[in-house]
ZAMAR-860865 format. One record per residue: x negated, z negated, y of N, C-alpha, C in turn; residue number from 1. Coordinates in steps of 0.02 Angstrom, whole numbers, plus 32768, in hexadecimal, padded with zeros to 4 digits. Each point is the difference from the previous one (the first is absolute). Last residue first. Layout:
<<X; Z; Y>; <X; Z; Y>; <X; Z; Y>; NUM>;
...
REM end
This chain:
<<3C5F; CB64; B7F2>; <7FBF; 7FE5; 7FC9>; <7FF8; 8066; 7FFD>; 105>;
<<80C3; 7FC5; 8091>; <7FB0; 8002; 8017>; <7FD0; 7FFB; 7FC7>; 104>;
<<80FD; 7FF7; 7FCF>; <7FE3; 8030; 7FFF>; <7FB9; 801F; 8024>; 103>;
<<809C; 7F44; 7FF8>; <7FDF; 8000; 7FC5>; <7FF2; 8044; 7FF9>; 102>;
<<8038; 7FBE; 80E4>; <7FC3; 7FDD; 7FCD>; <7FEF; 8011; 7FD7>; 101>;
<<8073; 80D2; 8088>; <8021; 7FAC; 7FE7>; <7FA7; 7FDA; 7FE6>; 100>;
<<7FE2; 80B4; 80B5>; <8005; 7FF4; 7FCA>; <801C; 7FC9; 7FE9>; 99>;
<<7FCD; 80A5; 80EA>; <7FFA; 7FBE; 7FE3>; <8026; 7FEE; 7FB3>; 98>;
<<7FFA; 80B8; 80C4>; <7FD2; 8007; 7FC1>; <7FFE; 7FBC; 7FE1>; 97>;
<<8090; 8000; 80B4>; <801F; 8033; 7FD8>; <7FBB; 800B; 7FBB>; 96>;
<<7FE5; 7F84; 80B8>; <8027; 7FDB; 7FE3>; <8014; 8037; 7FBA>; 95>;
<<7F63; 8033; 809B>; <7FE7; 7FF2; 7FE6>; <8031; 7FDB; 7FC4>; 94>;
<<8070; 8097; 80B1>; <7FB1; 8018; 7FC9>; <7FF0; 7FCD; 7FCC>; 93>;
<<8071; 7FAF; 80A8>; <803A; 8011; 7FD0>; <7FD8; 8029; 7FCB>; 92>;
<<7F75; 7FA9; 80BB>; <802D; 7FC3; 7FE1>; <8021; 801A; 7FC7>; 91>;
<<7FAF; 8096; 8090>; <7FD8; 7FEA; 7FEC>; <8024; 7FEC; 7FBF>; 90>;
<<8091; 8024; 80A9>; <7FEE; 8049; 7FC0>; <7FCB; 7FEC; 7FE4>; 89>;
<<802F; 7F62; 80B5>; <8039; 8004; 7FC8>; <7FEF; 803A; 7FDB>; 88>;
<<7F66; 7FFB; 80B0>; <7FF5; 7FBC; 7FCB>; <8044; 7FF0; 7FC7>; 87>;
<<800A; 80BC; 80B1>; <7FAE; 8004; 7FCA>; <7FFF; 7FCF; 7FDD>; 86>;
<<80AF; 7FDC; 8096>; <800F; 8030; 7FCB>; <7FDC; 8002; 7FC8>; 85>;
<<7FB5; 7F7C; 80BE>; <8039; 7FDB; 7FDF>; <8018; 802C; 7FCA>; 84>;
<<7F69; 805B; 80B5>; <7FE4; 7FE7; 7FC8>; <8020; 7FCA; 7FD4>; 83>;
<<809E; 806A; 809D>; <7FC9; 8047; 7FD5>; <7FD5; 7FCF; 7FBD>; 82>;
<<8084; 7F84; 80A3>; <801E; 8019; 7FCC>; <7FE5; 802C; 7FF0>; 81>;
<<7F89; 7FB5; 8090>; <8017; 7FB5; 7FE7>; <8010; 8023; 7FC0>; 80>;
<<7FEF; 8086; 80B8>; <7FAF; 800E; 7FC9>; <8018; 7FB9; 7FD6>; 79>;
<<80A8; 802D; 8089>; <7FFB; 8028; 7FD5>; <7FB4; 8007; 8001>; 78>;
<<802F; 7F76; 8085>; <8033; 7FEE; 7FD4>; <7FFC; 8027; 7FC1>; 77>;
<<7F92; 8023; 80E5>; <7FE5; 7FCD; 7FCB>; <801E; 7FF8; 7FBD>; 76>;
<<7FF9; 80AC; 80DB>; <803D; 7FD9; 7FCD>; <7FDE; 7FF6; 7FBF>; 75>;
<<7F6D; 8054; 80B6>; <8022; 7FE7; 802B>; <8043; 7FE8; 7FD6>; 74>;
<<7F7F; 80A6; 7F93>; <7FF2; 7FE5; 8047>; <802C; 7FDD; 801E>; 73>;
<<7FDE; 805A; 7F0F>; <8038; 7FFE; 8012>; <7FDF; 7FC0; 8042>; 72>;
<<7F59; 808D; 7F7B>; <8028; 801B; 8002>; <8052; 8001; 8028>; 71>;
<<7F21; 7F9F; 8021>; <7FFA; 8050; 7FEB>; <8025; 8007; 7FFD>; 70>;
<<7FF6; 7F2C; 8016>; <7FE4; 800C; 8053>; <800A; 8056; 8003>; 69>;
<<804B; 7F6A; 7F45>; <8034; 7FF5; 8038>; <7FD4; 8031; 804F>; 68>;
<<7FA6; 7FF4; 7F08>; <8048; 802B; 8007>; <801D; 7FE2; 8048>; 67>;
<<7F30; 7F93; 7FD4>; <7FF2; 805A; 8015>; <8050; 800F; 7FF5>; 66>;
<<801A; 7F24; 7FFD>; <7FD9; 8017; 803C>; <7FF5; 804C; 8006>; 65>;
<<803C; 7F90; 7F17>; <803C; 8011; 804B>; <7FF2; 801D; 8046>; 64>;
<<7F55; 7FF1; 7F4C>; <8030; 8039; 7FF1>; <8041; 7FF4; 801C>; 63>;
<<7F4A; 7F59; 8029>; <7FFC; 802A; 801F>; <801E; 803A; 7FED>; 62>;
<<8047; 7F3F; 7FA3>; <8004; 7FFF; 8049>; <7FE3; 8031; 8016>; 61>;
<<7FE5; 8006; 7F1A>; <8058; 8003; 801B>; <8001; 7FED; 8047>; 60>;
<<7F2E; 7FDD; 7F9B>; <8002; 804A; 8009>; <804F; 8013; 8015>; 59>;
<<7FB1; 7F16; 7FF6>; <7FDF; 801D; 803B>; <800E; 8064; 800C>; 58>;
<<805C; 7F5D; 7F41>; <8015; 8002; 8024>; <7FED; 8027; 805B>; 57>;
<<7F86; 8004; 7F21>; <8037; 8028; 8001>; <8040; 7FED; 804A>; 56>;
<<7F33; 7F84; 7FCE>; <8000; 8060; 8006>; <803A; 801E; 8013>; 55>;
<<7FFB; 7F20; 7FD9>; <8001; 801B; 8031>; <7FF5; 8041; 8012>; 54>;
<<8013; 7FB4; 7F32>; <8047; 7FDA; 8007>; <7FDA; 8022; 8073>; 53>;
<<7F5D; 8019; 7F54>; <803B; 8032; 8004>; <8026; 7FED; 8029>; 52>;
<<7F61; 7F5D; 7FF6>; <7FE9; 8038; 8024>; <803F; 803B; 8001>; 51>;
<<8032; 7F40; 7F60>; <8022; 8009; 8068>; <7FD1; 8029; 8027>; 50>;
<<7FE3; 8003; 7F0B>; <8044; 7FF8; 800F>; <8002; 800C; 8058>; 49>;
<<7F28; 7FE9; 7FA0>; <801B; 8034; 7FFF>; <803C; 8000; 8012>; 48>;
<<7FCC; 7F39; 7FE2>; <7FD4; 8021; 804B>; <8011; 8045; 8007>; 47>;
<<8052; 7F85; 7F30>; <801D; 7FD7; 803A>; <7FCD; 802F; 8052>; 46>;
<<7F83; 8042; 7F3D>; <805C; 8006; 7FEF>; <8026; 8003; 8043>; 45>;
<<7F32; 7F7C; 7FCE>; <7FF9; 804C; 8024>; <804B; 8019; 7FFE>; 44>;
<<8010; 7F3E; 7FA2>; <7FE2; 7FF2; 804D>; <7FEA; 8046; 801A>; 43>;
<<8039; 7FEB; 7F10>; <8043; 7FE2; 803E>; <7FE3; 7FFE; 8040>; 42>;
<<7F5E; 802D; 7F63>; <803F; 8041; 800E>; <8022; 7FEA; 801C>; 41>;
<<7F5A; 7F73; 7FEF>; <7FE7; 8027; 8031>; <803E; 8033; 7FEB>; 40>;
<<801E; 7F39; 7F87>; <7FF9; 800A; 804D>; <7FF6; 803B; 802E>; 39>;
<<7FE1; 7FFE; 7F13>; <805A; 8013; 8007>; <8019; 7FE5; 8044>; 38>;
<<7F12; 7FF1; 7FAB>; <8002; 804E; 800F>; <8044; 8018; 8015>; 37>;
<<7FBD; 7EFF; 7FC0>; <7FED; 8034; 8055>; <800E; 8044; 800B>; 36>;
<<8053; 7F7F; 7F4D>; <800A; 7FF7; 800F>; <7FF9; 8023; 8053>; 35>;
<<7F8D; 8028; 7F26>; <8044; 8028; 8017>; <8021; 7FDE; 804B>; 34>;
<<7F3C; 7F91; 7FD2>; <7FE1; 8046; 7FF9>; <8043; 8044; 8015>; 33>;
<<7FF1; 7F14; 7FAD>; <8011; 7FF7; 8049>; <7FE9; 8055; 8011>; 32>;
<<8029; 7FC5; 7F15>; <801C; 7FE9; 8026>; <8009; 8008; 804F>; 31>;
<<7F75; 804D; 7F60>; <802E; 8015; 7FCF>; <803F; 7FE5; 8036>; 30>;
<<7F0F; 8001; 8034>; <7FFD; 803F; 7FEC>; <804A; 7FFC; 7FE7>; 29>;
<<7FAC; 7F34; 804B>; <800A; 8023; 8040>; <801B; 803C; 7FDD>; 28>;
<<7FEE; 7F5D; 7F3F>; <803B; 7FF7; 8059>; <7FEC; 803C; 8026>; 27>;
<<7F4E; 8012; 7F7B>; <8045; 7FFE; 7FDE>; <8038; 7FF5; 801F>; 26>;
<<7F2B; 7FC8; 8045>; <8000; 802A; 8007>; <805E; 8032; 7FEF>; 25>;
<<7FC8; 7F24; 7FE8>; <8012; 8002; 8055>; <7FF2; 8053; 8005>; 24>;
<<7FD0; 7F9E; 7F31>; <8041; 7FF4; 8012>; <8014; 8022; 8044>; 23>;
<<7F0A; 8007; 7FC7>; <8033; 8040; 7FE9>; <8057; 7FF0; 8009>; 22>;
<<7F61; 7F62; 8052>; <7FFF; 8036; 8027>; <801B; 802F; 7FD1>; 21>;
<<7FFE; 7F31; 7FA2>; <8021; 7FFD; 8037>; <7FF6; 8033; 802E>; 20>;
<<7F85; 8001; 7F42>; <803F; 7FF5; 7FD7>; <803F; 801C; 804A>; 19>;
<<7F1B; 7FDD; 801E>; <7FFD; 8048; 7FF9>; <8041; 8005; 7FEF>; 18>;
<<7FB3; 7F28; 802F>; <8008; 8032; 803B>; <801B; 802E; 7FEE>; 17>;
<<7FD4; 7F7E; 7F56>; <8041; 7FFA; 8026>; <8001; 8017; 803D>; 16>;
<<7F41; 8018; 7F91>; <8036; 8018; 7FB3>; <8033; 7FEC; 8037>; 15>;
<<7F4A; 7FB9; 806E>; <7FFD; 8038; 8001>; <802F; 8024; 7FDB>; 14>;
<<7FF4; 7F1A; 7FE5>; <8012; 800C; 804C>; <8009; 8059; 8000>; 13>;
<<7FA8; 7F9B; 7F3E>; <8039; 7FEA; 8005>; <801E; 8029; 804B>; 12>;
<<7F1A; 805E; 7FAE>; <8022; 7FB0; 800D>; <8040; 801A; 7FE3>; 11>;
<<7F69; 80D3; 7FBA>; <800E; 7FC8; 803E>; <8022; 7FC2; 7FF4>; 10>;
<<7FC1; 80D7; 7F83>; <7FE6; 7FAB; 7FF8>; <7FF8; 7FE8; 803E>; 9>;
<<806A; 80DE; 8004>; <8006; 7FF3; 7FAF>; <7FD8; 7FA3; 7FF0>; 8>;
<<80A4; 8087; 80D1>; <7FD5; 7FEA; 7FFA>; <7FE8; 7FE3; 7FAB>; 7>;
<<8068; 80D6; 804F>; <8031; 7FC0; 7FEF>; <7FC6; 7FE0; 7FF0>; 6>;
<<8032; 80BE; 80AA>; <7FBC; 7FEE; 7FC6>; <8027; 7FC2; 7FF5>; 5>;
<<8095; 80B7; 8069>; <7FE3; 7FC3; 8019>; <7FDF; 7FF1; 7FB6>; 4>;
<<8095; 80E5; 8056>; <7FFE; 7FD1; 7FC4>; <7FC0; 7FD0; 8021>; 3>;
<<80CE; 8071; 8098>; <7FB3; 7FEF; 7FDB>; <7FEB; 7FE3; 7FD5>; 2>;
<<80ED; 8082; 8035>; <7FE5; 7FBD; 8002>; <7FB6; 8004; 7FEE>; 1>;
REM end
């Protein structure tokens, strides 16, 4: 916060400007201050979320495509169930390292 010259023989007017600009200083620095910074995480956050949320979907369509054109030509089905596997051994990986609650702290 800046410290501000506290006017020493000024008016009336000048003692309640300075009164009414540090309040307002006070609100912004304690109040609206968290408020915006807990915007911009939910809102970057929320952007990050679905840039992934397509990443990731754009890279599973093209890891069916290259497994269907390289490896299984012409039977679709099985690049379905190939990258359907990869994603159950994932899944059970990650399930399997996962921790009761009272044991995350």
């Amino acid at each position: 916060m800046k410290e501000a010259k506290r006017p020493i023989d000024g008016d009336l007017v000048d003692k309640a400007l300075f009164q009414f600009d540090h309040v307002l200083d006070v609100v912004h620095d304690r109040v609206l201050r968290p408020i915006l910074l807990a915007g911009r995480a939910i809102a970057f956050g929320l952007i990050i979320l679905l840039v992934s949320v397509v990443l990731v979907g754009a890279l599973l369509i093209g890891l069916v495509r290259f497994i269907d054109i390289y490896f299984f030509a012409g039977r679709e089905y099985l690049s379905y169930v190939s990258v359907g596997a990869i994603s159950l051994v994932a899944g059970l990986i990650i399930w399997r390292k996962r921790r009761p609650l009272n044991l995350r702290k």
